[in-house]
ChimeraX commands (.cxc) that place a marker at each C-alpha (Angstrom):
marker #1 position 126.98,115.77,118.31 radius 0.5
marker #1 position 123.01,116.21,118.00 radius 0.5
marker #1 position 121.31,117.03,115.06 radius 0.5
marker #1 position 119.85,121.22,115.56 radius 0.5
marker #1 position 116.49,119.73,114.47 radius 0.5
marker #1 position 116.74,117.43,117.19 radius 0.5
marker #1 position 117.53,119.61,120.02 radius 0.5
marker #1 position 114.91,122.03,118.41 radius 0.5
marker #1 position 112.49,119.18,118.69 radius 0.5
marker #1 position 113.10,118.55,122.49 radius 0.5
marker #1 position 113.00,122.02,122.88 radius 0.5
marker #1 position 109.17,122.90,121.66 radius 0.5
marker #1 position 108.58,118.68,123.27 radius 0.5
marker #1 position 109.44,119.74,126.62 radius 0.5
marker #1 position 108.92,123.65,126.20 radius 0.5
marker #1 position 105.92,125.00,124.75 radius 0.5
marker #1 position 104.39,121.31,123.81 radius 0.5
marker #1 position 103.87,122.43,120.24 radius 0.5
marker #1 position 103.68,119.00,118.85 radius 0.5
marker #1 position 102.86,120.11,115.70 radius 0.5
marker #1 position 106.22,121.50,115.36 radius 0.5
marker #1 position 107.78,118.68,116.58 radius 0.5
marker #1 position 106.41,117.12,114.17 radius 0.5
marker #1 position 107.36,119.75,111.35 radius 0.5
marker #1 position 111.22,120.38,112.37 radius 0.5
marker #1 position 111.75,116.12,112.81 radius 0.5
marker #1 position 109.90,115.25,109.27 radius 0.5
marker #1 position 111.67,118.09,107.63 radius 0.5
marker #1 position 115.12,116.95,109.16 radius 0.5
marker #1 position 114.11,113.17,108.40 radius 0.5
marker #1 position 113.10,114.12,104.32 radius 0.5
marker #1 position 116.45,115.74,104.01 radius 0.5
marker #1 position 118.64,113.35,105.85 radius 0.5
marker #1 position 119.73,110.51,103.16 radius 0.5
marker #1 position 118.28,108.13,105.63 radius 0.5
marker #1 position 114.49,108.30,104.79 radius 0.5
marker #1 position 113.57,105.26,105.92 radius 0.5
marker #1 position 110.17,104.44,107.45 radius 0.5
marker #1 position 111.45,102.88,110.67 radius 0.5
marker #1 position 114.13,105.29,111.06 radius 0.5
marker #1 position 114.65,106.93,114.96 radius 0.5
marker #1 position 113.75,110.19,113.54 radius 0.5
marker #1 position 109.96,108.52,112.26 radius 0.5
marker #1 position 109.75,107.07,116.07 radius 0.5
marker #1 position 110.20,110.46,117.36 radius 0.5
marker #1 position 107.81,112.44,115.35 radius 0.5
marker #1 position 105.62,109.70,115.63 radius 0.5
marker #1 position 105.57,109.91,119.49 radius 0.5
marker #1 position 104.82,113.75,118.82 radius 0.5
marker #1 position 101.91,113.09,116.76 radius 0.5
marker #1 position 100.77,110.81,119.76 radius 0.5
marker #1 position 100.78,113.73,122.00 radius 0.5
marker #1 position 98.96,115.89,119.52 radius 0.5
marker #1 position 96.39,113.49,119.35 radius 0.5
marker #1 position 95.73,112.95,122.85 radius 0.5
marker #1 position 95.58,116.00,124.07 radius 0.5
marker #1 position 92.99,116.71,121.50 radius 0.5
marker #1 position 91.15,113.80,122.82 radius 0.5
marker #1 position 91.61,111.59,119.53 radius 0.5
marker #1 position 92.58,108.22,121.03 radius 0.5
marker #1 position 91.86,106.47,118.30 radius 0.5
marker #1 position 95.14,108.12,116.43 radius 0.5
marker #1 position 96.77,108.44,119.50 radius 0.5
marker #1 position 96.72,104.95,119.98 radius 0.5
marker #1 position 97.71,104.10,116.54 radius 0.5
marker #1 position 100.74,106.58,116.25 radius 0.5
marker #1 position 102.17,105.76,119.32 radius 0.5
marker #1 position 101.92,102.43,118.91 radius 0.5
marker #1 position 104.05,102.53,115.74 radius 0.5
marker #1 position 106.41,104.65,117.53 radius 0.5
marker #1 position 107.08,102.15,120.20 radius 0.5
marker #1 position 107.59,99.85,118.08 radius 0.5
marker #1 position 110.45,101.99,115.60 radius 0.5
marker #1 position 112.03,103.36,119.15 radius 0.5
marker #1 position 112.38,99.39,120.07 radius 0.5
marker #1 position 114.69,98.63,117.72 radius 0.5
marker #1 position 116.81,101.09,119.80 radius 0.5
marker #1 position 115.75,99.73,122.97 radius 0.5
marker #1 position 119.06,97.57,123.76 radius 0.5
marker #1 position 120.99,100.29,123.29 radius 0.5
marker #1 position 121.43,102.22,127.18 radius 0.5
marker #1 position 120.52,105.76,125.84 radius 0.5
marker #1 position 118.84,106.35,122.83 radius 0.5
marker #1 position 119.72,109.93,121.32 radius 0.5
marker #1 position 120.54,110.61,124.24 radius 0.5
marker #1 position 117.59,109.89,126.01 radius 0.5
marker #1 position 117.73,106.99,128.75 radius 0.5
marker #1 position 115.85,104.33,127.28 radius 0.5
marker #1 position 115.36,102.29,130.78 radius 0.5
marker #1 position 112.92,105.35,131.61 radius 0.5
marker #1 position 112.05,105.80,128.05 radius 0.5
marker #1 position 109.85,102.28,127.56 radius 0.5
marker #1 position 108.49,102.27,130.54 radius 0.5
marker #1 position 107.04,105.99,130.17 radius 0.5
marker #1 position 105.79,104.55,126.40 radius 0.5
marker #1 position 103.89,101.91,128.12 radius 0.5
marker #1 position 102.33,103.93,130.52 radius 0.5
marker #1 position 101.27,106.52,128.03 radius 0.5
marker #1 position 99.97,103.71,125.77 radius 0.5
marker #1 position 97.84,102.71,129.22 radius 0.5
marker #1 position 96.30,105.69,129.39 radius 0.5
marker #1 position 95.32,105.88,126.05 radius 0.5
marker #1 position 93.69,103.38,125.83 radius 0.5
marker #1 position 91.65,103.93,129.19 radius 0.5
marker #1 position 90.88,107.47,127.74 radius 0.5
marker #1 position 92.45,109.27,130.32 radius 0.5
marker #1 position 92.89,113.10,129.77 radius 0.5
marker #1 position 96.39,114.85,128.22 radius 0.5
marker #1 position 98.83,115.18,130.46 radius 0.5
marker #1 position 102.53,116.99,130.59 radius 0.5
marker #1 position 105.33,114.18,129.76 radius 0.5
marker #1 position 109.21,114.91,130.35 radius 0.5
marker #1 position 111.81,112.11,128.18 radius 0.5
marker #1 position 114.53,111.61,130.67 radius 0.5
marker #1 position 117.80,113.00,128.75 radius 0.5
marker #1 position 120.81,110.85,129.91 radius 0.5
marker #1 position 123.43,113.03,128.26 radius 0.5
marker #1 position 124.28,116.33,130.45 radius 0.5
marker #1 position 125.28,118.18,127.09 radius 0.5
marker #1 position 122.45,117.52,125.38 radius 0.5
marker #1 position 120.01,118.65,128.13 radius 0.5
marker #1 position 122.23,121.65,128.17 radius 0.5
marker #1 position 121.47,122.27,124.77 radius 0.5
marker #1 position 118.00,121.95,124.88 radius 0.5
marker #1 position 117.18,123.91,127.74 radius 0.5
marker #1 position 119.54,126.88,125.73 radius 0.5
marker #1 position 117.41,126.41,122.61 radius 0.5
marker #1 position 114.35,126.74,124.93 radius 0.5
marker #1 position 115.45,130.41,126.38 radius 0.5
marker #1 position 115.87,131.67,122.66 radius 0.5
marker #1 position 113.00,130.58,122.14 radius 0.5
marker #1 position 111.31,132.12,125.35 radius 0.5
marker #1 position 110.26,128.62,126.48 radius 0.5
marker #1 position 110.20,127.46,130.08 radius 0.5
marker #1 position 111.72,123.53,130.16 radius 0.5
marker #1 position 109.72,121.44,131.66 radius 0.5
marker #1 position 106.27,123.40,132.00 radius 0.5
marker #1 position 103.01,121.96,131.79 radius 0.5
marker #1 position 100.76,122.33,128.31 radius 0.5
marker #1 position 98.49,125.67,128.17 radius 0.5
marker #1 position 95.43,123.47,127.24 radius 0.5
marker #1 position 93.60,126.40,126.48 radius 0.5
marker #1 position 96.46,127.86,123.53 radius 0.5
marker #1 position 94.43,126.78,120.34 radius 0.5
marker #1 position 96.73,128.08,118.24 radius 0.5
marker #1 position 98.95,124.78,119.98 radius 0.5
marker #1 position 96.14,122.41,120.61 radius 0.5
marker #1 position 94.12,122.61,117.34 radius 0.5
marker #1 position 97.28,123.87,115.26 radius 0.5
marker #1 position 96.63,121.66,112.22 radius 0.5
marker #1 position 92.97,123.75,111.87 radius 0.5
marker #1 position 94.63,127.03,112.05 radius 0.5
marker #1 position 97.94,126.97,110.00 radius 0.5
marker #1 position 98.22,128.71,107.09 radius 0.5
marker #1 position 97.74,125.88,103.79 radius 0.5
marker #1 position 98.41,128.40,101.31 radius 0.5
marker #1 position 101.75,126.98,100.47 radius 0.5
marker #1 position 100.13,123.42,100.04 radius 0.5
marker #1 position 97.52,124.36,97.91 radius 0.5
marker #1 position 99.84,126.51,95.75 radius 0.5
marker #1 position 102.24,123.08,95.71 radius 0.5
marker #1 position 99.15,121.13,94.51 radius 0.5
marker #1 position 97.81,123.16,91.94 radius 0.5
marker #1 position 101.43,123.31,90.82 radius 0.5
marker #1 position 101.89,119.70,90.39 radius 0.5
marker #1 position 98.70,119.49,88.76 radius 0.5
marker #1 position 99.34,121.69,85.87 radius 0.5
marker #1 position 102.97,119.79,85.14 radius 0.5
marker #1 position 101.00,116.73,84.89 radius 0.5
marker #1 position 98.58,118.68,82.49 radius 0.5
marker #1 position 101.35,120.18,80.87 radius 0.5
marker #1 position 103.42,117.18,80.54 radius 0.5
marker #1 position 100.29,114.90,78.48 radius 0.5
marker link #1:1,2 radius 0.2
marker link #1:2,3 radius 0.2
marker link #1:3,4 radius 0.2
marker link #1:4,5 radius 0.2
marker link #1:5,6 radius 0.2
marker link #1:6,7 radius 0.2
marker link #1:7,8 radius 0.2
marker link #1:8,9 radius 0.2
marker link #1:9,10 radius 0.2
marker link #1:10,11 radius 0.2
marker link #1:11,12 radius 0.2
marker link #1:12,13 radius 0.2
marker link #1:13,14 radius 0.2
marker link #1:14,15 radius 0.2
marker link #1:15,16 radius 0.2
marker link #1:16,17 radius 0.2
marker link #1:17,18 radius 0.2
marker link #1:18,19 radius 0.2
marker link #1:19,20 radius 0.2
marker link #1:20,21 radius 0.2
marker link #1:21,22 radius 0.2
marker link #1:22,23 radius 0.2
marker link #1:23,24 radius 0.2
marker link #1:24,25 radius 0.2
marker link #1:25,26 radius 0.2
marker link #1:26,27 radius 0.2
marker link #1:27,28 radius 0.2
marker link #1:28,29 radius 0.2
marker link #1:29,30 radius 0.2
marker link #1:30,31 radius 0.2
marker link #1:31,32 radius 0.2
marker link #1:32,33 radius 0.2
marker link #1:33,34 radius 0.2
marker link #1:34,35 radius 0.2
marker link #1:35,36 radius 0.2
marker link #1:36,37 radius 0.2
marker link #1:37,38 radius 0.2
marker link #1:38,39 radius 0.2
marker link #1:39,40 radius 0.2
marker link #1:40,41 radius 0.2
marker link #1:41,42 radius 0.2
marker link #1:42,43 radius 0.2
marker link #1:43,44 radius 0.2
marker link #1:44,45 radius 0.2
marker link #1:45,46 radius 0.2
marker link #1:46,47 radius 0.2
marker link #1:47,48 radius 0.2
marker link #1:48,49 radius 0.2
marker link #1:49,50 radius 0.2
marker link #1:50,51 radius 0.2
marker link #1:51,52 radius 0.2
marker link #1:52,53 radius 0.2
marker link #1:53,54 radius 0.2
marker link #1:54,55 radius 0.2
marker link #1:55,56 radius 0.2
marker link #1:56,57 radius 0.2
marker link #1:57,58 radius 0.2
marker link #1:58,59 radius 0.2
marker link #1:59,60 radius 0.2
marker link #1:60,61 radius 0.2
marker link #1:61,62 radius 0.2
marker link #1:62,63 radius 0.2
marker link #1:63,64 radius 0.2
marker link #1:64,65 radius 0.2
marker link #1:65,66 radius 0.2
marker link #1:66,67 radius 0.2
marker link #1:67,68 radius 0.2
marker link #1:68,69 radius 0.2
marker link #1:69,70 radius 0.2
marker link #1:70,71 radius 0.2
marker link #1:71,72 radius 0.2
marker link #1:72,73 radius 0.2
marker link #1:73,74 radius 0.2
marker link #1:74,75 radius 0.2
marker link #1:75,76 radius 0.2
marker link #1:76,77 radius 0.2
marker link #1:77,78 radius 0.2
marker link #1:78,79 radius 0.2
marker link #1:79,80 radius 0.2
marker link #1:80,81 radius 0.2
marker link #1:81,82 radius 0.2
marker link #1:82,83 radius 0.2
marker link #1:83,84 radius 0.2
marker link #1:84,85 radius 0.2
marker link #1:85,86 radius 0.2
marker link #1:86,87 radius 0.2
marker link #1:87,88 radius 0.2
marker link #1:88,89 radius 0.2
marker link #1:89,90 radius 0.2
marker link #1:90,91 radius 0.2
marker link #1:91,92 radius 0.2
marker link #1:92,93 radius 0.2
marker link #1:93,94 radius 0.2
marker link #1:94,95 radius 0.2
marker link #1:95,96 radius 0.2
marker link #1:96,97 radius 0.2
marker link #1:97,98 radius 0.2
marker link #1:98,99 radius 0.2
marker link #1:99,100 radius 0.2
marker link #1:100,101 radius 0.2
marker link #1:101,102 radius 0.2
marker link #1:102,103 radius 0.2
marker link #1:103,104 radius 0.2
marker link #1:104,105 radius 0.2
marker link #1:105,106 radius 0.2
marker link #1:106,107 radius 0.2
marker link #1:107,108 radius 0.2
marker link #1:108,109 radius 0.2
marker link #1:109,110 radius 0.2
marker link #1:110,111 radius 0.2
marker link #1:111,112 radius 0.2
marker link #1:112,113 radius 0.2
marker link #1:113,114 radius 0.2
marker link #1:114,115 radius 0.2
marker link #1:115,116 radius 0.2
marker link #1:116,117 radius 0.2
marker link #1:117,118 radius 0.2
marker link #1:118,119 radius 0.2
marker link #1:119,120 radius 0.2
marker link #1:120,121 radius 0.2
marker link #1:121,122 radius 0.2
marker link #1:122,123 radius 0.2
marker link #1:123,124 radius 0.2
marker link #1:124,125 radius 0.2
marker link #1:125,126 radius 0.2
marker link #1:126,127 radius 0.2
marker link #1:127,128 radius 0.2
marker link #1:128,129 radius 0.2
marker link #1:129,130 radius 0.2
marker link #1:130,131 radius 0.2
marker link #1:131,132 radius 0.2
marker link #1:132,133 radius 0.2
marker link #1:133,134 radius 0.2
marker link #1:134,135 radius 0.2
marker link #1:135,136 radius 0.2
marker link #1:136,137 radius 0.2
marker link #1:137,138 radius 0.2
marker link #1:138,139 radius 0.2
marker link #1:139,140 radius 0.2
marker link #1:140,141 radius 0.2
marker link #1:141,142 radius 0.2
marker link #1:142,143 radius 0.2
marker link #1:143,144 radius 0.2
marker link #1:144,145 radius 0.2
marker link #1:145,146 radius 0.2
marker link #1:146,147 radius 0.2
marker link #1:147,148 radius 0.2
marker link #1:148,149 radius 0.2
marker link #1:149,150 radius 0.2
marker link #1:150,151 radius 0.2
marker link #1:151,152 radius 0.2
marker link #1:152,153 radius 0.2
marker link #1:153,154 radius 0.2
marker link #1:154,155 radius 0.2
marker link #1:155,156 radius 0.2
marker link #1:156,157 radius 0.2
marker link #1:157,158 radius 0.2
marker link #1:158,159 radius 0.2
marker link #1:159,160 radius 0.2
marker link #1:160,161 radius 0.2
marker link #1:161,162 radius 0.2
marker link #1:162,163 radius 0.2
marker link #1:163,164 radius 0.2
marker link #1:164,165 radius 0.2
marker link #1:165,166 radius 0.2
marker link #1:166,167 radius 0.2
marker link #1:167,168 radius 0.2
marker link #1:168,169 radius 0.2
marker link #1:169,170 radius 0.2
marker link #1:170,171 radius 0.2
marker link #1:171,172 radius 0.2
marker link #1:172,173 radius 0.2
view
């Protein structure tokens, strides 16, 4: 019923808050869907992610902006009664309140999306205990390898992938 990325997504959102790879399973899901389309739900989700991310590492300035943009994407939902499953008469009001506290620079703080559907909640709370996630626990503020992930990953792969693309366009002159 629910994309795997999805509940996977929900899982690390409301397990180990690795937005990062929120961010990594939803944009990989998104790029291979045939949807691709900027304001697609899937953008609105990762976007909200990113938010987090940003946030917590005390960068309001892209908090702000990211979240922003995913409010507006997840709005085009927002007549709908549940949204992926989530219930979207908790879901904007928990947007706005986040938005609030970015801009007032308030510090990172734990979020749950209310999940409507019983079967996906079920899901997601399975994919957490394979993963050896506890729903619903607060952020470990002091992991770096979660709160400054994009300083520590391993670009190897990217800067094999550029170097790549550079020599086709060499070669291809």
């Amino acid at each position: 019923m629910y994309p795997k990325a999805y509940i996977q997504f929900l899982a690390h959102f409301h397990g180990d808050r690795d937005y990062f790879e929120c961010h990594e399973i939803l944009e990989e899901y998104w790029k291979e869907s045939n949807e691709r389309k900027k304001n697609s739900i899937w953008v609105g989700f990762i976007l909200l992610a990113v938010s987090r991310y940003h946030q917590r590492r005390k960068n309001f300035i892209g908090a702000k902006r990211t979240l922003e943009k995913a409010i507006k994407i997840l709005s085009i939902q927002e007549s709908r009664p549940n949204i992926q499953g989530l219930d979207s008469g908790s879901l904007f009001p928990l947007l706005s309140k986040l938005l609030d506290q970015i801009n007032h620079e308030e510090s990172y703080q734990s979020i749950n999306l209310q999940i409507a559907d019983p079967i996906l909640l079920d899901a997601c709370i399975k994919e957490c205990r394979s993963k050896g996630f506890i729903w619903g626990q607060e952020s470990d503020l002091g992991d770096e390898s979660i709160v400054h992930r994009h300083k520590l990953r391993d670009r190897t792969y990217v800067t094999e992938e550029r170097i790549e693309a550079l020599k086709n366009r060499k070669d291809n002159r």
